[in-house]
Structure formats: C-alpha cells, structure tokens
C-alpha positions in Angstrom: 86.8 31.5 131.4 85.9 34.1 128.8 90.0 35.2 127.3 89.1 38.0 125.3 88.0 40.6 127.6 90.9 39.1 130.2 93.2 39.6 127.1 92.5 43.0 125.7 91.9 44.1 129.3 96.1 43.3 130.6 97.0 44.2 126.4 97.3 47.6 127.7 100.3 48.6 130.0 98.7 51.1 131.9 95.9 48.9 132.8 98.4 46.2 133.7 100.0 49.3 136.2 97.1 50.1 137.5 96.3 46.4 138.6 99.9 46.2 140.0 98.8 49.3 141.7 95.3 47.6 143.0 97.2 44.6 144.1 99.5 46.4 146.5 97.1 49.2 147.5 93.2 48.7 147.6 91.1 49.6 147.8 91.9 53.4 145.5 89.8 56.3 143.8 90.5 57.5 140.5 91.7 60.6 141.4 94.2 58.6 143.6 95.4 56.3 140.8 95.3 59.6 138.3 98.0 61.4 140.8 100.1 58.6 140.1 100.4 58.4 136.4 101.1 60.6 133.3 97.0 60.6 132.4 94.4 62.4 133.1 91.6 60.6 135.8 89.8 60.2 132.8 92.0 58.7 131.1 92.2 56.4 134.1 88.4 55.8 134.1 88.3 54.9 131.2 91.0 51.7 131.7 89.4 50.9 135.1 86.3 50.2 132.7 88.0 48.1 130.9 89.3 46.6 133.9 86.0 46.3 135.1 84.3 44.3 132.2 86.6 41.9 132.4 86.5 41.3 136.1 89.5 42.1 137.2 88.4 45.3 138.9 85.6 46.0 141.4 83.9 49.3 142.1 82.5 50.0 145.7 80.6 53.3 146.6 81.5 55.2 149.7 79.4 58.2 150.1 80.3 60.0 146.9 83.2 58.2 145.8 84.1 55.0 144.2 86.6 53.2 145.2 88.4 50.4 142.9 90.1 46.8 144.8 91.6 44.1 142.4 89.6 41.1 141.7 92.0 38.2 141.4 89.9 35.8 140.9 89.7 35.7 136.4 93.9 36.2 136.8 93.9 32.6 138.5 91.5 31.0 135.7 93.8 32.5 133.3 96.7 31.2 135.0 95.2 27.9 135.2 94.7 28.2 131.0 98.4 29.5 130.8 99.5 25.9 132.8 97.6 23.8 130.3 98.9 25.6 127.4 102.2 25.2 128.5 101.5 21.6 129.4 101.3 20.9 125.7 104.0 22.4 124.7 106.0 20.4 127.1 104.8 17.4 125.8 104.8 18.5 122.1 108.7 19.1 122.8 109.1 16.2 124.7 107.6 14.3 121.4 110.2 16.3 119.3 113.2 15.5 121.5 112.4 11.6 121.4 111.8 11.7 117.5 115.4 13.2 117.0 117.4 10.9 119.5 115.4 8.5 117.6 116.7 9.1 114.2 119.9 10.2 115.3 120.5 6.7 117.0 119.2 4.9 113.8 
C-alpha cells in the first residue's frame, strides 16, 4: 500500500467530507458536491484530485460531465495497516502489563 498519498489525501477534512459524501451518494459532479459545501467547485476539483491520486476517487465521463464514485478499495489496505499497527501495540502493552505484575509481585 503506498500511505503517503492515502495519508495527506484523508489529512484534509473536506476531502474526508467529500468521501463521506461519495460513500452515501455516487456517483456525483463537482458542481453537485460544490452546492453542498462552503467552496467554490474549484475548490472542490482541486481535493477530488487529490482524492484521485491516491485512489480513493474515480472519475467517469458521461457526455460532458464527470462524474466522481468512491473507490474503497486503498481505505481497506489502510485498514488492514491500521489492524497490524494496533496489533503491536496490544502486545507491546501486554509486555508492559506482565513486566509490572512481575515486579510488583517480587
């Protein structure tokens, strides 16, 4: 999984709106998505880019418009990262926990 565009792409919190938007309404224009926030639709281009690169957003043509759907499929490998992360943490606290009743029984 490439993180970094993944990252700085849900950094922002319009562009996690506008995925939250995606998610319960796709497929949307810009123009649509613009009506629904305090930016201009070019303001809203510009994070469905972002969006884009990092594959959380794809683009279809119809006729002359573009029309934007949610990809989920990078916010399940991320999700799957975010599991193993906290995994380890589990276990490094489980490590910490056992150390302490240790020496607090010794």
């Amino acid at each position: 999984m490439s993180e970094t565009p993944i990252f700085a792409a849900l950094a922002d919190p319009m562009r996690r709106k506008l995925l939250l938007n995606l998610a319960e309404n796709s497929p949307r224009t810009a123009t649509q998505l613009a009506g629904e926030y305090p930016i201009t639709r070019q303001g809203v281009l510009k994070h469905l880019r972002i969006l884009e690169e990092a594959g959380l957003v794809a683009v279809h043509q119809k006729g002359r418009e573009k029309r934007y759907t949610l990809t989920p499929e990078p916010l399940g490998e991320l999700e799957q990262w975010l599991k193993e992360i906290s995994a380890r943490w589990d276990e490094r606290l489980l490590r910490l926990k056992t150390l302490l009743e240790n020496e607090a029984a010794g």
